[in-house]
NUGURO-864702 format. One line per field, with one value per atom (N, C-alpha, C): residue in three letters; residue number from 1; x, y, z; atom name. Coordinates in Angstrom, 3 decimals. Layout:
# NUGURO-864702
residuo = ala / ...
num = NUM / ...
xx = X / ...
yy = Y / ...
zz = Z / ...
atomo = CA / ...
This chain:
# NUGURO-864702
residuo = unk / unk / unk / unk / unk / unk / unk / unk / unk / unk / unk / unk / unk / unk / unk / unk / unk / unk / unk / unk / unk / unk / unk / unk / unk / unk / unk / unk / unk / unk / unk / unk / unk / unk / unk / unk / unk / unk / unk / unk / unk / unk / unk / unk / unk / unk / unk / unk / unk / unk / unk / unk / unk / unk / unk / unk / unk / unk / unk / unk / unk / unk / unk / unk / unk / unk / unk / unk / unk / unk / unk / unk / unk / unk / unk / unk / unk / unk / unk / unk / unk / unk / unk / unk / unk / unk / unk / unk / unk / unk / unk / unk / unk / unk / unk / unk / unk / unk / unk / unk / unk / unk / unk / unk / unk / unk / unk / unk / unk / unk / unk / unk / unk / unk / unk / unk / unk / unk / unk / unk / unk / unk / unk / unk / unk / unk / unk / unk / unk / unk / unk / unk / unk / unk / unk / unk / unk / unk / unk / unk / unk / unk / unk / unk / unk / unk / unk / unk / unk / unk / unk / unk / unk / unk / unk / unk / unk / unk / unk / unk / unk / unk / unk / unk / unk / unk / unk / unk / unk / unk / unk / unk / unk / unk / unk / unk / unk / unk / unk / unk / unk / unk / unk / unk / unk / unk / unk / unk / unk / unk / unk / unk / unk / unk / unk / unk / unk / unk / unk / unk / unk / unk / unk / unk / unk / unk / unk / unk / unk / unk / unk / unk / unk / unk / unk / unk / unk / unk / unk / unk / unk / unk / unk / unk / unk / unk / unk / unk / unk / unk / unk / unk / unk / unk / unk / unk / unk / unk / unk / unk / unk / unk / unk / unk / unk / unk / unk / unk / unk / unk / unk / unk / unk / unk / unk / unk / unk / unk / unk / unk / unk / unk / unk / unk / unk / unk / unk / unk / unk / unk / unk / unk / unk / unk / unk / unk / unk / unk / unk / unk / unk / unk / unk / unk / unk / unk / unk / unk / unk / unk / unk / unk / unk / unk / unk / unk / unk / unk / unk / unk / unk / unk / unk / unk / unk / unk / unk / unk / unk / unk / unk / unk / unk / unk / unk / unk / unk / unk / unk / unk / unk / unk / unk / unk / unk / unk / unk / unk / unk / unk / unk / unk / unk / unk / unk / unk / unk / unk / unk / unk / unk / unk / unk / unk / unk / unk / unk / unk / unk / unk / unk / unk / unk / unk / unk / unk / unk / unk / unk / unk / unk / unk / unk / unk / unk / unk / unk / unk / unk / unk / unk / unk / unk / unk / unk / unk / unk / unk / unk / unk / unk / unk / unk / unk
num = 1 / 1 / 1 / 2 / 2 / 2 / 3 / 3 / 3 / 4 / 4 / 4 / 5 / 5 / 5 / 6 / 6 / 6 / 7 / 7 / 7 / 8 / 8 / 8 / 9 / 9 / 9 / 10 / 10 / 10 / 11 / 11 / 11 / 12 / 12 / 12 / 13 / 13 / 13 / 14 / 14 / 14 / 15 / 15 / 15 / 16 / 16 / 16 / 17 / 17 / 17 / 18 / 18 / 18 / 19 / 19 / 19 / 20 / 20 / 20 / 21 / 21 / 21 / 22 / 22 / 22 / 23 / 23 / 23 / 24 / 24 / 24 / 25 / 25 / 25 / 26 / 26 / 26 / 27 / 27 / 27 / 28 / 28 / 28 / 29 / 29 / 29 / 30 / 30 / 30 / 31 / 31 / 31 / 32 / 32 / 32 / 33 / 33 / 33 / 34 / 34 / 34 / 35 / 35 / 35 / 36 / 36 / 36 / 37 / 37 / 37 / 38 / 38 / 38 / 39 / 39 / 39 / 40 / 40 / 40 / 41 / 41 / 41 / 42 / 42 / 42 / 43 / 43 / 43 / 44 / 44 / 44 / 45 / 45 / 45 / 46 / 46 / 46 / 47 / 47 / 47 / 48 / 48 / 48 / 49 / 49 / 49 / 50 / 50 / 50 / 51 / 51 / 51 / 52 / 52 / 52 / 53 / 53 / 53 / 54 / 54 / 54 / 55 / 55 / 55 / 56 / 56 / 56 / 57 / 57 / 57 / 58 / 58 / 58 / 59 / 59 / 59 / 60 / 60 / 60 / 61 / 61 / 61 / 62 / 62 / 62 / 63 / 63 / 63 / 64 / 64 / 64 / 65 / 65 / 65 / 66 / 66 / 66 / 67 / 67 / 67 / 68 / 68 / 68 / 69 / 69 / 69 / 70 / 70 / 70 / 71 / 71 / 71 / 72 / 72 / 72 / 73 / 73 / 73 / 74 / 74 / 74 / 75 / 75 / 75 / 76 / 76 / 76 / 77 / 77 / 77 / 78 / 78 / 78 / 79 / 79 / 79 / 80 / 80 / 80 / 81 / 81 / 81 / 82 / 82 / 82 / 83 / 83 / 83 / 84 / 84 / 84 / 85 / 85 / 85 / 86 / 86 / 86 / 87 / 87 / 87 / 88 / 88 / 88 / 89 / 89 / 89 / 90 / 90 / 90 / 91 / 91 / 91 / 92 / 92 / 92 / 93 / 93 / 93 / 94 / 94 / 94 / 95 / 95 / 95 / 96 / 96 / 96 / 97 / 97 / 97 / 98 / 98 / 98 / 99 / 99 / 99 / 100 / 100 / 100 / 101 / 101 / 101 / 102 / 102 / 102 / 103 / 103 / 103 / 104 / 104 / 104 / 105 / 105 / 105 / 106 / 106 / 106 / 107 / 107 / 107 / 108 / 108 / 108 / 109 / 109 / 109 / 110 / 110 / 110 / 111 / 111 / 111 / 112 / 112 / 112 / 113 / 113 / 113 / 114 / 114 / 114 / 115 / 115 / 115 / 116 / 116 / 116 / 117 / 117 / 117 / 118 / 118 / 118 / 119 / 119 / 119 / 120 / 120 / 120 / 121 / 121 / 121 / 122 / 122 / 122 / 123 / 123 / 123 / 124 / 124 / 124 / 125 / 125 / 125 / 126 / 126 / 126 / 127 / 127 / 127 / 128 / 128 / 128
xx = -8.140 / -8.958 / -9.073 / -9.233 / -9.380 / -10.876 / -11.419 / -12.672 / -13.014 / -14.416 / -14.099 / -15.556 / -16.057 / -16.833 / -18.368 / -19.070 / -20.055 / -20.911 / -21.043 / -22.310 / -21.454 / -20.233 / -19.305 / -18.940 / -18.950 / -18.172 / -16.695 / -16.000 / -14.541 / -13.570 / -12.310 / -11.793 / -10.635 / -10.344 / -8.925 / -8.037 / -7.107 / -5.391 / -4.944 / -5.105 / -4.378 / -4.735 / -5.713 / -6.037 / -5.396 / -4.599 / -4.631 / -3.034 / -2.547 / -1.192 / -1.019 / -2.326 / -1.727 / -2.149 / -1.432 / -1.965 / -0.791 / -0.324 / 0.504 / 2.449 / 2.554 / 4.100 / 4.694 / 5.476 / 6.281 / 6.102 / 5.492 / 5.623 / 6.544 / 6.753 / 8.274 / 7.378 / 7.935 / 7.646 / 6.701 / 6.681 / 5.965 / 5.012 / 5.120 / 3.647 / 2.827 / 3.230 / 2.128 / 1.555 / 2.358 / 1.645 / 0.772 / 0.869 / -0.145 / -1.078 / -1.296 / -2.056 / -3.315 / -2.089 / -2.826 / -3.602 / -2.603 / -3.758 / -4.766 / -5.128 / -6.186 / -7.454 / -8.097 / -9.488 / -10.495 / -10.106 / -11.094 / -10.998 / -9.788 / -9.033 / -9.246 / -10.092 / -9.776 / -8.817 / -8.015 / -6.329 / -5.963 / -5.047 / -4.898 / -3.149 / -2.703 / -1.252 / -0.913 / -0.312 / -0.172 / 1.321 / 1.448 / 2.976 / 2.959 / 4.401 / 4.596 / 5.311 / 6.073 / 7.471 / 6.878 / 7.613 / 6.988 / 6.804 / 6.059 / 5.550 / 6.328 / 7.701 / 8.932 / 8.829 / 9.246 / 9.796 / 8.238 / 6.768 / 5.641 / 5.685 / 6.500 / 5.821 / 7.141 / 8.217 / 9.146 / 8.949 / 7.923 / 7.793 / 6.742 / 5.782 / 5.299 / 4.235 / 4.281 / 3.285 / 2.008 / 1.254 / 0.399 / -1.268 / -2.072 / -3.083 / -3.124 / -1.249 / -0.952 / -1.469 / -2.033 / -1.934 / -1.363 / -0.963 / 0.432 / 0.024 / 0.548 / -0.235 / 1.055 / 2.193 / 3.146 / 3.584 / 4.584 / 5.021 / 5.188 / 6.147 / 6.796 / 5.237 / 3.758 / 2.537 / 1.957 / 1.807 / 1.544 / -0.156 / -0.711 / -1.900 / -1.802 / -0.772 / -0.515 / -1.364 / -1.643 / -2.204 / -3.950 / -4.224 / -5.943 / -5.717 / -4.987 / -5.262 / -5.420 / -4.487 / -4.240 / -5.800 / -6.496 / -7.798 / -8.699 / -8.644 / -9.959 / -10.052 / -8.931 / -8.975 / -10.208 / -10.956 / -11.754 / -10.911 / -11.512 / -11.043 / -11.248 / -11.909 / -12.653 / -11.528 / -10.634 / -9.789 / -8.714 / -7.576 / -6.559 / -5.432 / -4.853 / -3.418 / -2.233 / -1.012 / -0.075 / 0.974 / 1.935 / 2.105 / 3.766 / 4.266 / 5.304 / 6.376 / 7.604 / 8.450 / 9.656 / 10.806 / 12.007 / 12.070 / 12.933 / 13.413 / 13.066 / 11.599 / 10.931 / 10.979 / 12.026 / 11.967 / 10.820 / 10.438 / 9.370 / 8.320 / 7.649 / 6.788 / 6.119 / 7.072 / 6.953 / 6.437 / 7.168 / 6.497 / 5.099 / 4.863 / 3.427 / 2.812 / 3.208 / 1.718 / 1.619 / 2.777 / 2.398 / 1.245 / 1.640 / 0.856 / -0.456 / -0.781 / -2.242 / -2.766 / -2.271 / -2.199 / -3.156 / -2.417 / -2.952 / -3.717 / -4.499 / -5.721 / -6.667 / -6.543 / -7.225 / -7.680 / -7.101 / -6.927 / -6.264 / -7.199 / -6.802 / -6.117 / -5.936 / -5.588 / -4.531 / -3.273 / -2.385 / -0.568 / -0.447 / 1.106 / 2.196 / 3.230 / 4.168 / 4.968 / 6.072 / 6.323 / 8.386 / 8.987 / 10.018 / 11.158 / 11.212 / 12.448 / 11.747 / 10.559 / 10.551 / 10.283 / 9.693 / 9.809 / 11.019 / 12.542 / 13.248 / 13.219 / 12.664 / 12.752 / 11.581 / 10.566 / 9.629 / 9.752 / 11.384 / 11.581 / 12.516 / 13.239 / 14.537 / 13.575 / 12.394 / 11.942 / 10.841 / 10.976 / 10.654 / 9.110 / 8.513 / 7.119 / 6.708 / 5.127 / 4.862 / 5.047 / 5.538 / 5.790 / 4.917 / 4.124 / 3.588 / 4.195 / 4.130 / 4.956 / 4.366 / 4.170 / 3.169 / 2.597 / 2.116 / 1.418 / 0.315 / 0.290 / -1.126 / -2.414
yy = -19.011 / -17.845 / -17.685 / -16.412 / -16.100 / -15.384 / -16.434 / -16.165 / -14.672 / -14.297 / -12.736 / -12.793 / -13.655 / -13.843 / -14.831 / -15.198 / -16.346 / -15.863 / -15.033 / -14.675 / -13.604 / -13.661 / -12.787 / -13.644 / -13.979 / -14.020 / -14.051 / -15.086 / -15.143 / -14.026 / -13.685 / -12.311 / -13.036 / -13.261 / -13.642 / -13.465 / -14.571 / -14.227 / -13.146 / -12.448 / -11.344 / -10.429 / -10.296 / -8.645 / -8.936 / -9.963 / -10.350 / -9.641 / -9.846 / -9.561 / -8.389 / -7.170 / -6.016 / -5.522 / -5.416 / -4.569 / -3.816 / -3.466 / -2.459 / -2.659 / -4.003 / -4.324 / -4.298 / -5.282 / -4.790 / -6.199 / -6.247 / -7.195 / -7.096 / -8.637 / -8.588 / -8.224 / -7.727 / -6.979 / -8.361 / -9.101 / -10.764 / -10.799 / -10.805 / -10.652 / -9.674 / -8.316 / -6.943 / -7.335 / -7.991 / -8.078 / -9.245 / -10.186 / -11.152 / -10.179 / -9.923 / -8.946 / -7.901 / -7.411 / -6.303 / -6.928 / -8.247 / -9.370 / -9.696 / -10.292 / -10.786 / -10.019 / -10.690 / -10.418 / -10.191 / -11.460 / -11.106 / -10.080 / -8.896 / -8.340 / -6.880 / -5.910 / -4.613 / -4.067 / -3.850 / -3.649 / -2.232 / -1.548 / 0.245 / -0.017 / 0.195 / 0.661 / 2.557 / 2.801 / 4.167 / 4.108 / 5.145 / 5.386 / 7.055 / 7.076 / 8.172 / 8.590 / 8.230 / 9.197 / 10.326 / 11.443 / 12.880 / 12.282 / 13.409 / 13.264 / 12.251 / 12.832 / 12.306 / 11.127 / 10.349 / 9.097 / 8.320 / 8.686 / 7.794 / 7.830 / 8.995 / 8.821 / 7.679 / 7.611 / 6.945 / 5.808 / 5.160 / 4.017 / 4.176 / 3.045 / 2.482 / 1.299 / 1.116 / -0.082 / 0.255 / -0.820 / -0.364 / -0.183 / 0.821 / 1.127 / 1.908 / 1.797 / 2.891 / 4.297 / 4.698 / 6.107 / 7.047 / 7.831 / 8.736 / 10.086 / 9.484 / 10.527 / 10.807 / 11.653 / 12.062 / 12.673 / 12.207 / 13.121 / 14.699 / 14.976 / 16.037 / 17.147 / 16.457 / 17.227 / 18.215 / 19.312 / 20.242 / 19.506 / 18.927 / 18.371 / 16.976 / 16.507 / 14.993 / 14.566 / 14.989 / 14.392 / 14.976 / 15.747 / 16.212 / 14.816 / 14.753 / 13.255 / 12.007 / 11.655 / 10.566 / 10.274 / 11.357 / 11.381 / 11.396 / 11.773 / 11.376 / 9.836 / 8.773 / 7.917 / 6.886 / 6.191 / 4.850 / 4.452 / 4.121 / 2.762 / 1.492 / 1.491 / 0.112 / -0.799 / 0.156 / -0.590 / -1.180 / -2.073 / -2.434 / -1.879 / -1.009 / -0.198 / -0.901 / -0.514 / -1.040 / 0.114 / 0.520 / 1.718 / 1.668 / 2.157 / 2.349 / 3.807 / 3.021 / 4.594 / 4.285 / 4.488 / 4.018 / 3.079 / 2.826 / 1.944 / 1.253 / 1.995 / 1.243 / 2.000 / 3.192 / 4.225 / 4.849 / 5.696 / 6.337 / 5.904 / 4.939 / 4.535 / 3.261 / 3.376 / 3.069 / 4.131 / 4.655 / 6.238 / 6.556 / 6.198 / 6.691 / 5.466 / 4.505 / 3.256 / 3.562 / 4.197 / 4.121 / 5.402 / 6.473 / 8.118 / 7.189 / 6.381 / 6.155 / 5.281 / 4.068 / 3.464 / 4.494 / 5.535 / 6.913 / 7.641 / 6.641 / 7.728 / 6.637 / 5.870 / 4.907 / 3.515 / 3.917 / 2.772 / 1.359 / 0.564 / -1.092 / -1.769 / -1.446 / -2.561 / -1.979 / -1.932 / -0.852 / -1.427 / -1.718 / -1.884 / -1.836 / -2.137 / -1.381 / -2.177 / -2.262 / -2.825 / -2.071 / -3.298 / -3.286 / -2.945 / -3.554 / -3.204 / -1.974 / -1.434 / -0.018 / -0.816 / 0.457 / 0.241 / -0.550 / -0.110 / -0.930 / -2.489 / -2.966 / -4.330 / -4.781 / -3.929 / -4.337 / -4.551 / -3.515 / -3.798 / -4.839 / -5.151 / -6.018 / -7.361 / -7.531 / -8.983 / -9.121 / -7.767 / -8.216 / -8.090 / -7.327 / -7.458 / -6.376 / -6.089 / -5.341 / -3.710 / -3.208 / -1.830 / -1.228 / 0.268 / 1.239 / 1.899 / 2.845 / 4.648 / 5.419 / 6.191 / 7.917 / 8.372 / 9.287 / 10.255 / 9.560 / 10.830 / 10.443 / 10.675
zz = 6.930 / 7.300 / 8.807 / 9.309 / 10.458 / 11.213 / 11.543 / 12.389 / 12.940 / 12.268 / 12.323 / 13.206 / 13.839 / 14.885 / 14.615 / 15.589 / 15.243 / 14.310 / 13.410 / 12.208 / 11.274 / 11.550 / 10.485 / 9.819 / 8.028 / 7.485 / 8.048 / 7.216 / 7.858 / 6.851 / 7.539 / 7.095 / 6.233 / 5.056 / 4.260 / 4.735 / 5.325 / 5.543 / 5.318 / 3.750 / 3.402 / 3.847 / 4.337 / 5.350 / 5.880 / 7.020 / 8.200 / 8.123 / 6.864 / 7.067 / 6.533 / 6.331 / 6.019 / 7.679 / 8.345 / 9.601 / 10.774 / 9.516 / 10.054 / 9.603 / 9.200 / 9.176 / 7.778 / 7.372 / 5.964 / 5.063 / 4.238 / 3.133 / 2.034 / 1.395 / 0.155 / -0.281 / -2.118 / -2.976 / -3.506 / -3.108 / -3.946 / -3.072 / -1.942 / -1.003 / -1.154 / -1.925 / -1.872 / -3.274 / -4.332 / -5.343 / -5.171 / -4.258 / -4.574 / -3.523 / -2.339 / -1.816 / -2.706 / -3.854 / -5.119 / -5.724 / -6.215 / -7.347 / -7.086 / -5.773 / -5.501 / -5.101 / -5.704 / -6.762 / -5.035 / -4.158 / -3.059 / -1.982 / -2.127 / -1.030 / -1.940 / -1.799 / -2.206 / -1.708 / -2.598 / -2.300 / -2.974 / -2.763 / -3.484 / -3.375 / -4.036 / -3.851 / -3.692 / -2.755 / -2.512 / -2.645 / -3.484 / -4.389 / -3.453 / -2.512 / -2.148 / -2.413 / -3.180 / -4.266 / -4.738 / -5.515 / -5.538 / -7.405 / -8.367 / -9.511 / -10.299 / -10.581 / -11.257 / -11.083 / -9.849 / -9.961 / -10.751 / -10.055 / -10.443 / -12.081 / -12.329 / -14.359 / -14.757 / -13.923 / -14.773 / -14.646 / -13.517 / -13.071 / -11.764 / -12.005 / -10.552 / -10.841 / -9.663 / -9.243 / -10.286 / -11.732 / -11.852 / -10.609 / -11.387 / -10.557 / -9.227 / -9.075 / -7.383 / -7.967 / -6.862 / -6.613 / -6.174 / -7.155 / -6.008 / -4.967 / -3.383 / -2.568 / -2.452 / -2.690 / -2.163 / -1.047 / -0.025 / 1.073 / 0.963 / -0.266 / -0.235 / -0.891 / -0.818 / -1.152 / -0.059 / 0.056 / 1.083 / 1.285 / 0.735 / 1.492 / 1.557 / 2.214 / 2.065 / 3.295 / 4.310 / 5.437 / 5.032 / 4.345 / 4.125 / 2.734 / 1.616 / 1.080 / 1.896 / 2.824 / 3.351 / 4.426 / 5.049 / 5.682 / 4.767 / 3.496 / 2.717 / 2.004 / 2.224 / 1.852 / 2.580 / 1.963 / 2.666 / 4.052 / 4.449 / 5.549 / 5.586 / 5.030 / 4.216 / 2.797 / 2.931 / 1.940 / 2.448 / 1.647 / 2.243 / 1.622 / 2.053 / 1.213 / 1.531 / 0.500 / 0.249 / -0.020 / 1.098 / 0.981 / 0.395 / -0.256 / -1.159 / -1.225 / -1.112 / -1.187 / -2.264 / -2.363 / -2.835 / -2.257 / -1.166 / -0.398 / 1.010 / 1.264 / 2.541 / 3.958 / 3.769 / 4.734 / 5.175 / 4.355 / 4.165 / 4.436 / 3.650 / 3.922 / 4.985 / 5.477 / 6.966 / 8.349 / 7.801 / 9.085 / 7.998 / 6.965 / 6.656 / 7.156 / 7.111 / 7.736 / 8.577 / 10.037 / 11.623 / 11.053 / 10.668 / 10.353 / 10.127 / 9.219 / 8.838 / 9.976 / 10.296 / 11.863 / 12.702 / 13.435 / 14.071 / 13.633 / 12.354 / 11.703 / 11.757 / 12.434 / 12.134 / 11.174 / 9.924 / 9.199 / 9.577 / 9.127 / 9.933 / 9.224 / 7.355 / 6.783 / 5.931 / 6.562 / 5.723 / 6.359 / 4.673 / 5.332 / 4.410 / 4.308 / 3.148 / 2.594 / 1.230 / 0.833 / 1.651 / 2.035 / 3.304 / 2.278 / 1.409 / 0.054 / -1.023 / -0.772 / -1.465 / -3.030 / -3.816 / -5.170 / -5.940 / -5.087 / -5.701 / -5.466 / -4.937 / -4.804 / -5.032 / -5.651 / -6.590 / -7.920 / -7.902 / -9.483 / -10.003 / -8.959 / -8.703 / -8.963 / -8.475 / -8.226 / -9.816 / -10.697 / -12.257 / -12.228 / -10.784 / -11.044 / -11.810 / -12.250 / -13.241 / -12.532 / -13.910 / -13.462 / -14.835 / -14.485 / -15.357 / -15.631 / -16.514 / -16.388 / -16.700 / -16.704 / -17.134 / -15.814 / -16.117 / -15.432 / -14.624 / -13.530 / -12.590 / -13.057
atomo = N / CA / C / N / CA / C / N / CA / C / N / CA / C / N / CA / C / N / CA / C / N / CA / C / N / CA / C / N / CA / C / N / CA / C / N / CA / C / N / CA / C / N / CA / C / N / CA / C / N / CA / C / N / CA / C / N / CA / C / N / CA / C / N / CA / C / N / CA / C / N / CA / C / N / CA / C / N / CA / C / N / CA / C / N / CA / C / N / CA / C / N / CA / C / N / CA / C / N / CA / C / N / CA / C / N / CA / C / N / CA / C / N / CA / C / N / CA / C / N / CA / C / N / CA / C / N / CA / C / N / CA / C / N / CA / C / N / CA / C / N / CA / C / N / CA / C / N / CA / C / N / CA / C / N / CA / C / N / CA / C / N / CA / C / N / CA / C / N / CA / C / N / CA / C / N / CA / C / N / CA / C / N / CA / C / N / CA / C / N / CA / C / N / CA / C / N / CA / C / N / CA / C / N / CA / C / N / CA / C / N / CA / C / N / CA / C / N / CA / C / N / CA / C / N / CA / C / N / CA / C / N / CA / C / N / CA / C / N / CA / C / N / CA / C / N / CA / C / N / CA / C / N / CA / C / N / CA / C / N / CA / C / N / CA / C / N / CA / C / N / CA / C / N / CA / C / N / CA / C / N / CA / C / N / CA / C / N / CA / C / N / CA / C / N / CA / C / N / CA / C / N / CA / C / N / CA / C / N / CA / C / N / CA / C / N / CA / C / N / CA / C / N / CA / C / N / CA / C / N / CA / C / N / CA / C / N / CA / C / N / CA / C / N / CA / C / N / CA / C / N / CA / C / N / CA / C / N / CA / C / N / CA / C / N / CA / C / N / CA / C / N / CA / C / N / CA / C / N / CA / C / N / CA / C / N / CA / C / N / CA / C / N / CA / C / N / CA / C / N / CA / C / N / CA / C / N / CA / C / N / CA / C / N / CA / C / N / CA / C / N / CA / C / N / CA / C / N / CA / C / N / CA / C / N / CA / C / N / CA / C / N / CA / C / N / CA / C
């Protein structure tokens, strides 16, 4: 744990490592799992890909959404997101975008959904 000052509570490793960079698809799920880290998965693929598959419990804020940046500002800050695309492109220019909104605890998965699926972790399907 990392000393979050003389009368703070100490802050969990795993915040420590959402703050801005790219986690394996095995680091965001233990990140998600854990019980002491309010964690969100943000699925930015457009409708389609989230019903055929995604991260359970993600939420899909999609890029290609004409209010993707009025979603992305009504989110907490207080949470720790886990931001998700296909392949890690994408959602990389959305962590710096949320970064510049201020959010502290936000970072993305570097191999994308596919290498969430490649590594056999749990996947949902249906609708938002």
């Amino acid at each position: 744990p990392i000393p979050a000052g003389d009368d703070e509570p100490l802050v969990p490793e795993e915040k420590a490592v959402c703050e801005g960079g790219a986690l394996t698809a095995t680091q965001a799920f233990e990140v998600l799992s854990d019980g002491a880290v309010a964690a969100i998965a943000i699925d930015t693929r457009g409708l389609k890909d989230y019903e055929a598959g995604h991260i359970p419990g993600a939420q899909l804020i999609s890029t290609a959404d004409d209010e993707f940046d009025e979603k992305l500002d009504a989110l907490s800050r207080d949470v720790t997101y886990v931001v998700y695309c296909r392949r890690g492109n994408v959602s990389q220019g959305v962590v710096k975008q949320m970064l510049d909104m201020d959010f502290k605890h936000v970072c993305h998965i570097g191999s994308g959904f596919y290498g969430w699926q490649s590594e056999g972790l749990p996947v949902e399907k249906g609708g938002a």
